[in-house]
mmCIF file of the N, C-alpha and C atoms, coordinates in Angstrom:
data_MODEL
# 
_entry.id   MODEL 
# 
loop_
_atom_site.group_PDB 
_atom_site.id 
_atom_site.type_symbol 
_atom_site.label_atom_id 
_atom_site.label_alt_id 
_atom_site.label_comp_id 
_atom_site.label_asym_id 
_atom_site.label_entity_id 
_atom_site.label_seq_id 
_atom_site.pdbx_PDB_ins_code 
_atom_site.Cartn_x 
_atom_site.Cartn_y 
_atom_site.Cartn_z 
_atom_site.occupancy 
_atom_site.B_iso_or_equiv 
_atom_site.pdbx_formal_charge 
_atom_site.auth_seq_id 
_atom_site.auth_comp_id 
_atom_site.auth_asym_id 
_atom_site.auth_atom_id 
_atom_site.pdbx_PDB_model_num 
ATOM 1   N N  . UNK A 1 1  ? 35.329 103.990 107.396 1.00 0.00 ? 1  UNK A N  1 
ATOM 2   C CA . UNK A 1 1  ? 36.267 104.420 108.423 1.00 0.00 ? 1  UNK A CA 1 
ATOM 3   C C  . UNK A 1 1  ? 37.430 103.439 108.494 1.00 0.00 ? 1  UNK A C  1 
ATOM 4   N N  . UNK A 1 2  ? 38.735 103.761 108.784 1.00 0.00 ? 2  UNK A N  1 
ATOM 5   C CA . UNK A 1 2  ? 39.827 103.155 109.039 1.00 0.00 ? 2  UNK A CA 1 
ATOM 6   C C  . UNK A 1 2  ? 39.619 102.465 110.533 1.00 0.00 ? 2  UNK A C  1 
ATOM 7   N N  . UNK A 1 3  ? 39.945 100.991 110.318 1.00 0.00 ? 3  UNK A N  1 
ATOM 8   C CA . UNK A 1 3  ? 39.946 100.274 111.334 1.00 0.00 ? 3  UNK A CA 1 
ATOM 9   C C  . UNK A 1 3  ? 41.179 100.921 112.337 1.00 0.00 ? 3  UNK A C  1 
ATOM 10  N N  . UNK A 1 4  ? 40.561 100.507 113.639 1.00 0.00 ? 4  UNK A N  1 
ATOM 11  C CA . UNK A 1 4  ? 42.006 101.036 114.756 1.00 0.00 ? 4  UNK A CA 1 
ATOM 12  C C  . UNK A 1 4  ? 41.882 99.888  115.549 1.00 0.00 ? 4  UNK A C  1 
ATOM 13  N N  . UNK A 1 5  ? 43.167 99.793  116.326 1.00 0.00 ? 5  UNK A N  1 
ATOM 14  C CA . UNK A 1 5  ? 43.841 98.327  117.026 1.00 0.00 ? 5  UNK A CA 1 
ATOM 15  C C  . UNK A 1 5  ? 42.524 98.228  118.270 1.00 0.00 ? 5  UNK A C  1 
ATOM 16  N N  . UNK A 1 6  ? 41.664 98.606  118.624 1.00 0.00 ? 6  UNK A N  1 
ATOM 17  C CA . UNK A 1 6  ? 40.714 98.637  119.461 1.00 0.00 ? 6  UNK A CA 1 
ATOM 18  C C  . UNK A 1 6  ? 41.411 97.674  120.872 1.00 0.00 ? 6  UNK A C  1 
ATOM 19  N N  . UNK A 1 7  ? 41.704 96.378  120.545 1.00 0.00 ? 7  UNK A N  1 
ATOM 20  C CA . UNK A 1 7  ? 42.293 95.359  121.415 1.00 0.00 ? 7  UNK A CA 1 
ATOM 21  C C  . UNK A 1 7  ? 43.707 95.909  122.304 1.00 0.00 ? 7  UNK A C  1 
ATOM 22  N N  . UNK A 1 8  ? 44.265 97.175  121.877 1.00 0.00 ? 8  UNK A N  1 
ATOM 23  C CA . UNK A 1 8  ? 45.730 97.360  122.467 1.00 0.00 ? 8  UNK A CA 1 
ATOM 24  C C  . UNK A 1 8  ? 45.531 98.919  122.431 1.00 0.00 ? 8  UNK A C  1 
ATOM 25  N N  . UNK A 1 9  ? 44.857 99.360  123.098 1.00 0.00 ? 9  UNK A N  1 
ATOM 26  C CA . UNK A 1 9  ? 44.075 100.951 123.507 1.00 0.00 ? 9  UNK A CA 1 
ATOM 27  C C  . UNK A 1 9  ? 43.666 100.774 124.837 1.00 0.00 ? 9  UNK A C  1 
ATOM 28  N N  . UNK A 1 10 ? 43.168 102.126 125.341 1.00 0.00 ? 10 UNK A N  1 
ATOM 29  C CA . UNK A 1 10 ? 42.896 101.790 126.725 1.00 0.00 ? 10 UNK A CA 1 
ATOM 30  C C  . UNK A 1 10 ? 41.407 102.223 126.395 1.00 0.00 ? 10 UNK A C  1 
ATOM 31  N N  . UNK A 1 11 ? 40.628 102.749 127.146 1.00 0.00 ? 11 UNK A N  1 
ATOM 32  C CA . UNK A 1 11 ? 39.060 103.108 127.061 1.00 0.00 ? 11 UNK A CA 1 
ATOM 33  C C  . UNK A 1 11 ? 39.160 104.189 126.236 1.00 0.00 ? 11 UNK A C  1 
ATOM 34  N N  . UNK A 1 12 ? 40.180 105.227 127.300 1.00 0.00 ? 12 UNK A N  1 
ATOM 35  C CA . UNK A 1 12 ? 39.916 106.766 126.827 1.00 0.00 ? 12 UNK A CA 1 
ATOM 36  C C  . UNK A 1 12 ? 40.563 107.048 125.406 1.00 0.00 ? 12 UNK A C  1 
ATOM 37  N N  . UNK A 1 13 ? 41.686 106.056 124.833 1.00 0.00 ? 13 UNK A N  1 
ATOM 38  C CA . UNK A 1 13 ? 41.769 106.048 123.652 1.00 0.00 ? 13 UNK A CA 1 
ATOM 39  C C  . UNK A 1 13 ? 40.962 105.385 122.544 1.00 0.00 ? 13 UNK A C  1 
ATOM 40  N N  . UNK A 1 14 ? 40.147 104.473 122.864 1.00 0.00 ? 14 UNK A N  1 
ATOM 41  C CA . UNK A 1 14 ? 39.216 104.053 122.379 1.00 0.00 ? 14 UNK A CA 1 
ATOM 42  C C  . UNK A 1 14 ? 38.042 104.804 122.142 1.00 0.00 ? 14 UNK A C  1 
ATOM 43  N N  . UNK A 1 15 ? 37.591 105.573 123.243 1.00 0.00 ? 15 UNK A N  1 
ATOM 44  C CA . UNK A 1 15 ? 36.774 106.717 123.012 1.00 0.00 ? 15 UNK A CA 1 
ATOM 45  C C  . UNK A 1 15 ? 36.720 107.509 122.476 1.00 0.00 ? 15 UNK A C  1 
ATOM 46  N N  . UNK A 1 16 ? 38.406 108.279 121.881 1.00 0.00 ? 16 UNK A N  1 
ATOM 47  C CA . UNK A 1 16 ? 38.801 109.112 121.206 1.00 0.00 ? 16 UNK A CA 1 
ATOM 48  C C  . UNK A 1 16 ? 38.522 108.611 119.551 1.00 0.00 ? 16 UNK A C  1 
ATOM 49  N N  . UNK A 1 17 ? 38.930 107.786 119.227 1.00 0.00 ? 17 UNK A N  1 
ATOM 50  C CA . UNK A 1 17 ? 39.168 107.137 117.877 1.00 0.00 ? 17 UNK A CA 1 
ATOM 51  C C  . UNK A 1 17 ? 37.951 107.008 117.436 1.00 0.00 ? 17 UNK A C  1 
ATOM 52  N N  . UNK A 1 18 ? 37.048 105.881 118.206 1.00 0.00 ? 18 UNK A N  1 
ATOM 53  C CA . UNK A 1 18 ? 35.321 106.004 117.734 1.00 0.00 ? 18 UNK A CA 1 
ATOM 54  C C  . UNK A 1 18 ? 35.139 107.530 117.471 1.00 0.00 ? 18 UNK A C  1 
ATOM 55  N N  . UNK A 1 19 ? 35.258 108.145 118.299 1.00 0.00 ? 19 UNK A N  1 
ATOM 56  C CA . UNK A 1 19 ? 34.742 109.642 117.880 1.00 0.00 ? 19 UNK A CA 1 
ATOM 57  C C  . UNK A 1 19 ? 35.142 110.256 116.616 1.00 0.00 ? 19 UNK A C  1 
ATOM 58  N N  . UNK A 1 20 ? 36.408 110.138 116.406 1.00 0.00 ? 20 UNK A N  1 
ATOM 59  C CA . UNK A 1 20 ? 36.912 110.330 115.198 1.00 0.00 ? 20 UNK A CA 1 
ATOM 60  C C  . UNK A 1 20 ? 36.668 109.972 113.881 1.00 0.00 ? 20 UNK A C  1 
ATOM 61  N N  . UNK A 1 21 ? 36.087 108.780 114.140 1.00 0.00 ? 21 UNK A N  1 
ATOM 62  C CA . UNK A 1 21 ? 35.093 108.083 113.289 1.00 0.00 ? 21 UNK A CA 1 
ATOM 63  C C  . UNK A 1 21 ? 34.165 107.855 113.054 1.00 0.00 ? 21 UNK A C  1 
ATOM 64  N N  . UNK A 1 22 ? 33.538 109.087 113.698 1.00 0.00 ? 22 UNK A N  1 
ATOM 65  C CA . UNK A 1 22 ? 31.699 108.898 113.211 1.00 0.00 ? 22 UNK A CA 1 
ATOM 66  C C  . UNK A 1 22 ? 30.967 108.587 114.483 1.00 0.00 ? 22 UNK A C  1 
ATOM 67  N N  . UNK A 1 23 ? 32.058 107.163 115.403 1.00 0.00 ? 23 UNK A N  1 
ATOM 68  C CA . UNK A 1 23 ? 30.836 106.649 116.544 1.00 0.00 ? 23 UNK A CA 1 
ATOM 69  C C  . UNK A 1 23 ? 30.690 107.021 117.455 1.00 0.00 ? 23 UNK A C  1 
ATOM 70  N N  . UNK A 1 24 ? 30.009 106.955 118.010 1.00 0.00 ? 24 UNK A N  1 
ATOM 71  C CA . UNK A 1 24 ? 29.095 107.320 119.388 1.00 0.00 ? 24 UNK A CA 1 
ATOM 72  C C  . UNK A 1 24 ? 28.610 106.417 120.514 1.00 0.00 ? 24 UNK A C  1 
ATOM 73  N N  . UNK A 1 25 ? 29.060 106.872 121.654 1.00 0.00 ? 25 UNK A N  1 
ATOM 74  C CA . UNK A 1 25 ? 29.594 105.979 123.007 1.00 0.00 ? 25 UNK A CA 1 
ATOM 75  C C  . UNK A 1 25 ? 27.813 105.885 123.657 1.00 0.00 ? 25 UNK A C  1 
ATOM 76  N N  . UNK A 1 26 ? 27.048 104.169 123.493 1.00 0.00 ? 26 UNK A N  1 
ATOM 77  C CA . UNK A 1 26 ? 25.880 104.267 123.889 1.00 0.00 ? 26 UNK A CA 1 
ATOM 78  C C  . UNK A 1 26 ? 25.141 104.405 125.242 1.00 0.00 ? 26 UNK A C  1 
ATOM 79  N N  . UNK A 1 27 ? 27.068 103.304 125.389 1.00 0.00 ? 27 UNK A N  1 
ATOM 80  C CA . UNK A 1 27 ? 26.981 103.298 126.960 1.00 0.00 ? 27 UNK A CA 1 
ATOM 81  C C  . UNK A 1 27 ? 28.550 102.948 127.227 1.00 0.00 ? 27 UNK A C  1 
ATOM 82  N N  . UNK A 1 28 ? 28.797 102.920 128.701 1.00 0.00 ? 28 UNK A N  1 
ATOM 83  C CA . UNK A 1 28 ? 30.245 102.289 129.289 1.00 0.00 ? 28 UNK A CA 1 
ATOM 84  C C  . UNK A 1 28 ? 29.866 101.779 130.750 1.00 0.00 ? 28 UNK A C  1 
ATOM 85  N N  . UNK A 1 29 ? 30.591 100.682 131.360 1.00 0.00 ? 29 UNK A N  1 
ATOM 86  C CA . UNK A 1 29 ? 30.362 100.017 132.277 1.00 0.00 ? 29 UNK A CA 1 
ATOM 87  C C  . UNK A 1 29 ? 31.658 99.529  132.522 1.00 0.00 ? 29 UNK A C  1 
ATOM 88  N N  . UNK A 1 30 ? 31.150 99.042  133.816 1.00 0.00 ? 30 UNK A N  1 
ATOM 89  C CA . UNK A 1 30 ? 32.530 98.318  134.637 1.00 0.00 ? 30 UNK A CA 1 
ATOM 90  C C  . UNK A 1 30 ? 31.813 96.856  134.934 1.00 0.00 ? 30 UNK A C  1 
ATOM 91  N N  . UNK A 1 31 ? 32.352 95.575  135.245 1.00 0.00 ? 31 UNK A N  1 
ATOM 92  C CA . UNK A 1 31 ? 32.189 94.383  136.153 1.00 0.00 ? 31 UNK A CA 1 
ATOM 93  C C  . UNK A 1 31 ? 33.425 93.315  136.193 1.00 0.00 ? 31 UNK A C  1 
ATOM 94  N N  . UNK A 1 32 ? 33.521 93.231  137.098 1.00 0.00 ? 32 UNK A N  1 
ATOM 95  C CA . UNK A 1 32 ? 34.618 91.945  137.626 1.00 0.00 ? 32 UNK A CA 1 
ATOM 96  C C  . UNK A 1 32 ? 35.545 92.513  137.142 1.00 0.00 ? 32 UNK A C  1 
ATOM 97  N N  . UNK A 1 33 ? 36.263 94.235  137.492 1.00 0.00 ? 33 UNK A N  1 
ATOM 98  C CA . UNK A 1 33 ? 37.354 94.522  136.728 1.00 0.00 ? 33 UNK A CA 1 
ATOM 99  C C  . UNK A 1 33 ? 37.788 94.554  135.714 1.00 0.00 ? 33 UNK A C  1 
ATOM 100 N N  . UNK A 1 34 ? 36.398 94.762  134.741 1.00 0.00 ? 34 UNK A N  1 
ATOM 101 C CA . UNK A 1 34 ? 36.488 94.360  133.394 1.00 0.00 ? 34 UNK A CA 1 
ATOM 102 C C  . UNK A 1 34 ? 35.929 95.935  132.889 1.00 0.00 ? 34 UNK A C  1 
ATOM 103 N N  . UNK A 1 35 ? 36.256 96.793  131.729 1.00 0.00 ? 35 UNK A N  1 
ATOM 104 C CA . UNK A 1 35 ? 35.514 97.705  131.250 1.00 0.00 ? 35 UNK A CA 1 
ATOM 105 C C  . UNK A 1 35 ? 35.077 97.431  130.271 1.00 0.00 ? 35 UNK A C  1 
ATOM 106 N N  . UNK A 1 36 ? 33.914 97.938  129.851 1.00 0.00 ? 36 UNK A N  1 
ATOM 107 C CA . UNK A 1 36 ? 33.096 97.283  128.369 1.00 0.00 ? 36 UNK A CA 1 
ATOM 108 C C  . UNK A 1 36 ? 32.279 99.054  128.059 1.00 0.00 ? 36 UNK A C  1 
ATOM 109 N N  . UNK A 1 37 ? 32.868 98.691  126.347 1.00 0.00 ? 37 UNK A N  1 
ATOM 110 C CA . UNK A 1 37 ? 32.244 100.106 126.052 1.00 0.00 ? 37 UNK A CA 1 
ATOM 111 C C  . UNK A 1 37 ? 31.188 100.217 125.121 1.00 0.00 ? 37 UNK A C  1 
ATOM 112 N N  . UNK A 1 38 ? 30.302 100.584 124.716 1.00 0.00 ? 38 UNK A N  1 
ATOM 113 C CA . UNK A 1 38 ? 29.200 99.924  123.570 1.00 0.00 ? 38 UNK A CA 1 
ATOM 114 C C  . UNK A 1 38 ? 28.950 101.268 122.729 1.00 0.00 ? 38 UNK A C  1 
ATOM 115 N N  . UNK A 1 39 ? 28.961 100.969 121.119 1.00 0.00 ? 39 UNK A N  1 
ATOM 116 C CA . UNK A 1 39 ? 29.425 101.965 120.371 1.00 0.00 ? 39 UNK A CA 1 
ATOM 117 C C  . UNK A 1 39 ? 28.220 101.599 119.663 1.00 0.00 ? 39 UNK A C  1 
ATOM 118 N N  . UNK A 1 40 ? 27.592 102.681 118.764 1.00 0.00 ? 40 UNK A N  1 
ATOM 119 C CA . UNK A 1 40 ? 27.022 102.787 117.858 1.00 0.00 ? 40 UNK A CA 1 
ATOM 120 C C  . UNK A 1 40 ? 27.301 103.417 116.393 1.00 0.00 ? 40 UNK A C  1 
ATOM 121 N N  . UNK A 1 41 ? 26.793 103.124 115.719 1.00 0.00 ? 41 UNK A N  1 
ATOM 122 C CA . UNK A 1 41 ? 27.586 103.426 114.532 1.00 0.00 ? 41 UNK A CA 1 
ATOM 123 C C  . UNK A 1 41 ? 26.908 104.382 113.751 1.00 0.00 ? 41 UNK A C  1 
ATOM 124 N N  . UNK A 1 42 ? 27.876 105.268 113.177 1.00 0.00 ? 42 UNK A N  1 
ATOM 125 C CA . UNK A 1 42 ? 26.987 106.611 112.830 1.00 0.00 ? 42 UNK A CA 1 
ATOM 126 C C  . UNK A 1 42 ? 26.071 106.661 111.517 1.00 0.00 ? 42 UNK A C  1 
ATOM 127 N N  . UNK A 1 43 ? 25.530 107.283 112.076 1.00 0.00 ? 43 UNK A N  1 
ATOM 128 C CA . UNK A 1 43 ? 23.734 107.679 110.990 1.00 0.00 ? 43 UNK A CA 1 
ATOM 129 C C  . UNK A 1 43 ? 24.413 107.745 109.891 1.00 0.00 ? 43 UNK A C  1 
ATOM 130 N N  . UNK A 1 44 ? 23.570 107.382 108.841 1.00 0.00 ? 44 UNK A N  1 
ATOM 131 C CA . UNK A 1 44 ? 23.607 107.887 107.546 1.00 0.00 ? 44 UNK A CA 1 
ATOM 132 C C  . UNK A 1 44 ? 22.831 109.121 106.945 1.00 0.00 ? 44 UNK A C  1 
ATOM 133 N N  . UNK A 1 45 ? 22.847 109.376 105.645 1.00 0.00 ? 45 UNK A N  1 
ATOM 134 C CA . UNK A 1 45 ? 22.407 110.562 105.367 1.00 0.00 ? 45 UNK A CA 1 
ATOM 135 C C  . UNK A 1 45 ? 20.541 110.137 105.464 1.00 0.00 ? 45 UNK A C  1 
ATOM 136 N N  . UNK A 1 46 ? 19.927 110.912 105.909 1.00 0.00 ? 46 UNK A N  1 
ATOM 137 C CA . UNK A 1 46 ? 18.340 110.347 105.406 1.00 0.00 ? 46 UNK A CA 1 
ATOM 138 C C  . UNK A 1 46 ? 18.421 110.016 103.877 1.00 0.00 ? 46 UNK A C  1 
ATOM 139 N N  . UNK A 1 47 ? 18.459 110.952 103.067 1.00 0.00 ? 47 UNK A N  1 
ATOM 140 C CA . UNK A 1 47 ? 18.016 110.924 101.811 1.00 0.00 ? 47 UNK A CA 1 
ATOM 141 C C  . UNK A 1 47 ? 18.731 109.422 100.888 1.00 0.00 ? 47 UNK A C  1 
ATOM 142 N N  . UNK A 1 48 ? 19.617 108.676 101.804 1.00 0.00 ? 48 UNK A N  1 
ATOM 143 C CA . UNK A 1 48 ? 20.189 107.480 101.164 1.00 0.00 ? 48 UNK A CA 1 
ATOM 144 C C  . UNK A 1 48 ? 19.386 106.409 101.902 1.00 0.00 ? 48 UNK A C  1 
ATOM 145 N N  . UNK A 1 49 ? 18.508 106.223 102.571 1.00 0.00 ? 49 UNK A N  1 
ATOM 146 C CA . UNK A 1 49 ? 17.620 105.119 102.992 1.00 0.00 ? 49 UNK A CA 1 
ATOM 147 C C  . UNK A 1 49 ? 16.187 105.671 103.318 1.00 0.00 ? 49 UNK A C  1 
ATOM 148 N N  . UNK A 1 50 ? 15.403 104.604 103.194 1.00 0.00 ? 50 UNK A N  1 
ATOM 149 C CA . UNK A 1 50 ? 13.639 104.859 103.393 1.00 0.00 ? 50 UNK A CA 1 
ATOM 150 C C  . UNK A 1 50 ? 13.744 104.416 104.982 1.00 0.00 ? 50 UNK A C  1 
ATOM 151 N N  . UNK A 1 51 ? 12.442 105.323 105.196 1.00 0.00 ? 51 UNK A N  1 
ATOM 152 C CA . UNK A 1 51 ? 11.748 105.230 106.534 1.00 0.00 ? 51 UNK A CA 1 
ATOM 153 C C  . UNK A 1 51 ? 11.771 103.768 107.377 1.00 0.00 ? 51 UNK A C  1 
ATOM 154 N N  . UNK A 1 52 ? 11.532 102.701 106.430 1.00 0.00 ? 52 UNK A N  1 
ATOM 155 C CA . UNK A 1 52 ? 11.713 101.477 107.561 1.00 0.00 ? 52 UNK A CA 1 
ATOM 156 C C  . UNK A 1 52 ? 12.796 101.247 107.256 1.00 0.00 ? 52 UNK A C  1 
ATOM 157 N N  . UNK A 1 53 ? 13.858 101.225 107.153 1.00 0.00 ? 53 UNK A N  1 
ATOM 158 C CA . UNK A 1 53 ? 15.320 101.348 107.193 1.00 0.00 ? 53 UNK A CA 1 
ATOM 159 C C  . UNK A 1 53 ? 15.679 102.111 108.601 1.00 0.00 ? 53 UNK A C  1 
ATOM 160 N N  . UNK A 1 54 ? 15.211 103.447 108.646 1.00 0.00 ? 54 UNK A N  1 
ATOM 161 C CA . UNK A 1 54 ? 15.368 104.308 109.334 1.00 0.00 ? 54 UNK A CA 1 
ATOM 162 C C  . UNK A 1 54 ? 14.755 103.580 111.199 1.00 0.00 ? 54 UNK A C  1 
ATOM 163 N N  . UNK A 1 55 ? 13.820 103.318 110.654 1.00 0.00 ? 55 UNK A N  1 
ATOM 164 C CA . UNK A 1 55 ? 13.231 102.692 112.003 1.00 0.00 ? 55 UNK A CA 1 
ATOM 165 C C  . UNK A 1 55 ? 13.896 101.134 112.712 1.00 0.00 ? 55 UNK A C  1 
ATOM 166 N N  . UNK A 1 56 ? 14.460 100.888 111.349 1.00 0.00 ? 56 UNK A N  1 
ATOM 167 C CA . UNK A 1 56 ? 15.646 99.403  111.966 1.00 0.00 ? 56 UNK A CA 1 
ATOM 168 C C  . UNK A 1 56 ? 16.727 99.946  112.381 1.00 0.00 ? 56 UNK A C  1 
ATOM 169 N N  . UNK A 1 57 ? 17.408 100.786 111.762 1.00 0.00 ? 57 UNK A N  1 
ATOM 170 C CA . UNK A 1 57 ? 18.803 101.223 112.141 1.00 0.00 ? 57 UNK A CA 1 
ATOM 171 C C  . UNK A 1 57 ? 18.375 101.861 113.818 1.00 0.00 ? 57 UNK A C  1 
ATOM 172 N N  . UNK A 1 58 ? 17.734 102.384 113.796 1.00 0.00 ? 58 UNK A N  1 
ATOM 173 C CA . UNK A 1 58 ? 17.185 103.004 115.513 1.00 0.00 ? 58 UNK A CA 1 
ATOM 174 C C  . UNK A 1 58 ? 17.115 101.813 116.328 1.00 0.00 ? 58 UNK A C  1 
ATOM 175 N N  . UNK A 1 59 ? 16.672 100.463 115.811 1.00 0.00 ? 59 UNK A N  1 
ATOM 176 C CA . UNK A 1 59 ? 16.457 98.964  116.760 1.00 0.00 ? 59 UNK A CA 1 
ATOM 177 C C  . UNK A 1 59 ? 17.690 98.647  116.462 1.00 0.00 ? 59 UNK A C  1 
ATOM 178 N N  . UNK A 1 60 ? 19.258 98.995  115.798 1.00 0.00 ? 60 UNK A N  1 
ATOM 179 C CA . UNK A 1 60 ? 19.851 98.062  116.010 1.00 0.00 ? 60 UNK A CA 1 
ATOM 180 C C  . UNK A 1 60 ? 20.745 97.874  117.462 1.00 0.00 ? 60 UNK A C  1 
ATOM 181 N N  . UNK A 1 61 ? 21.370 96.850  117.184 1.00 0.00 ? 61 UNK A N  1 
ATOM 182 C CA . UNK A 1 61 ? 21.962 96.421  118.693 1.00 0.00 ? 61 UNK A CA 1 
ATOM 183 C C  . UNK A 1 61 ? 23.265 97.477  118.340 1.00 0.00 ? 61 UNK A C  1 
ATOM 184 N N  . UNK A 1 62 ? 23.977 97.874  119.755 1.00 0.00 ? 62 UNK A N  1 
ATOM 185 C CA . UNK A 1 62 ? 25.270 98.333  119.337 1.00 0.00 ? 62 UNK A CA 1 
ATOM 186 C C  . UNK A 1 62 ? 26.317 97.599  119.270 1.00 0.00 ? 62 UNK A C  1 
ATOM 187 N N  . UNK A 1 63 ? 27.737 98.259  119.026 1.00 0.00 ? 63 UNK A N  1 
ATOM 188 C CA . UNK A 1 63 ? 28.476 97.155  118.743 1.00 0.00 ? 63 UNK A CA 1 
ATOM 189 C C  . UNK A 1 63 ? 29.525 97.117  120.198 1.00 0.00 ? 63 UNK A C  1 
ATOM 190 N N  . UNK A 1 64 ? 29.731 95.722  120.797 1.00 0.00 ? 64 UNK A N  1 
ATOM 191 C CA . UNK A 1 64 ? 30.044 95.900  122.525 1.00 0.00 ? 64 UNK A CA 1 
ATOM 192 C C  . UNK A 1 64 ? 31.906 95.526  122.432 1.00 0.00 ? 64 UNK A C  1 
ATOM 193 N N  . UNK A 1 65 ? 32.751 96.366  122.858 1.00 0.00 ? 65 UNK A N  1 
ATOM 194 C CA . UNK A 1 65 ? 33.739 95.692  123.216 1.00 0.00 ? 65 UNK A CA 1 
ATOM 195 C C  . UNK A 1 65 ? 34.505 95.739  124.944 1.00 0.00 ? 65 UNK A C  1 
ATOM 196 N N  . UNK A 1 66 ? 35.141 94.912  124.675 1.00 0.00 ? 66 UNK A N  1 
ATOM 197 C CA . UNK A 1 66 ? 35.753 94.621  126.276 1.00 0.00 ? 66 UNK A CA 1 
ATOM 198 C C  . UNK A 1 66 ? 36.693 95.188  126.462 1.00 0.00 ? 66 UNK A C  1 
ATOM 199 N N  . UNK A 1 67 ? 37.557 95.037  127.521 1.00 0.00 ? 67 UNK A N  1 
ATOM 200 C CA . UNK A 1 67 ? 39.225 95.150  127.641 1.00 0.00 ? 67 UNK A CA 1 
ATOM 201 C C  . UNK A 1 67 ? 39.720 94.894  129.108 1.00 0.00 ? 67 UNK A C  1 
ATOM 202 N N  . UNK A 1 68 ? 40.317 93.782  129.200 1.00 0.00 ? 68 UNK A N  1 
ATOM 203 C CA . UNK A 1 68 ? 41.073 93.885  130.477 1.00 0.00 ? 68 UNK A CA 1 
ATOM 204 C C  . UNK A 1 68 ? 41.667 94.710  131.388 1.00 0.00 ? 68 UNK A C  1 
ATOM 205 N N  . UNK A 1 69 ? 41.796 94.983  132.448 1.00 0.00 ? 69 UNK A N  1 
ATOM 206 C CA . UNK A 1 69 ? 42.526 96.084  133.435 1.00 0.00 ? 69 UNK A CA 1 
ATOM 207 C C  . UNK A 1 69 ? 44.172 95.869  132.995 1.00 0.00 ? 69 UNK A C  1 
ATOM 208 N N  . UNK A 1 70 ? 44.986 97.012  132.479 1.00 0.00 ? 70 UNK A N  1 
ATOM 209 C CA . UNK A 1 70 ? 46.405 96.600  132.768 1.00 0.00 ? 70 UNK A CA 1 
ATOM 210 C C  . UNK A 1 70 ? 46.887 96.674  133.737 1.00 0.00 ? 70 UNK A C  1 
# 
């Protein structure tokens, strides 16, 4: 996937673009005026990885970013 400016987007454009790219929103939150969005990264085909592959990619962590209020 083509990287996007993630750092100079707002949420809802950030939300848009992951989507566009495969990822998938795990979660979203707010604290101290801060929004944080946590993305996961999209599946692969089964038939290109074995079963404990399959069962790590399900444990992995997602990937978390921030962004200040403008």
């Amino acid at each position: 996937a083509e990287p996007f400016p993630w750092a100079r987007i707002g949420t809802p454009a950030l939300l848009r673009h992951a989507g566009a790219g495969g990822w998938r929103t795990a979660d979203q939150w707010g604290a101290e005026g801060r929004t944080f969005v946590s993305l996961r990264r999209p599946v692969r085909e089964r038939s290109a990885r074995t079963s404990s592959q399959s069962a790590e990619s399900a444990k992995s962590a997602p990937e978390i970013s921030s962004q200040l209020p403008k």
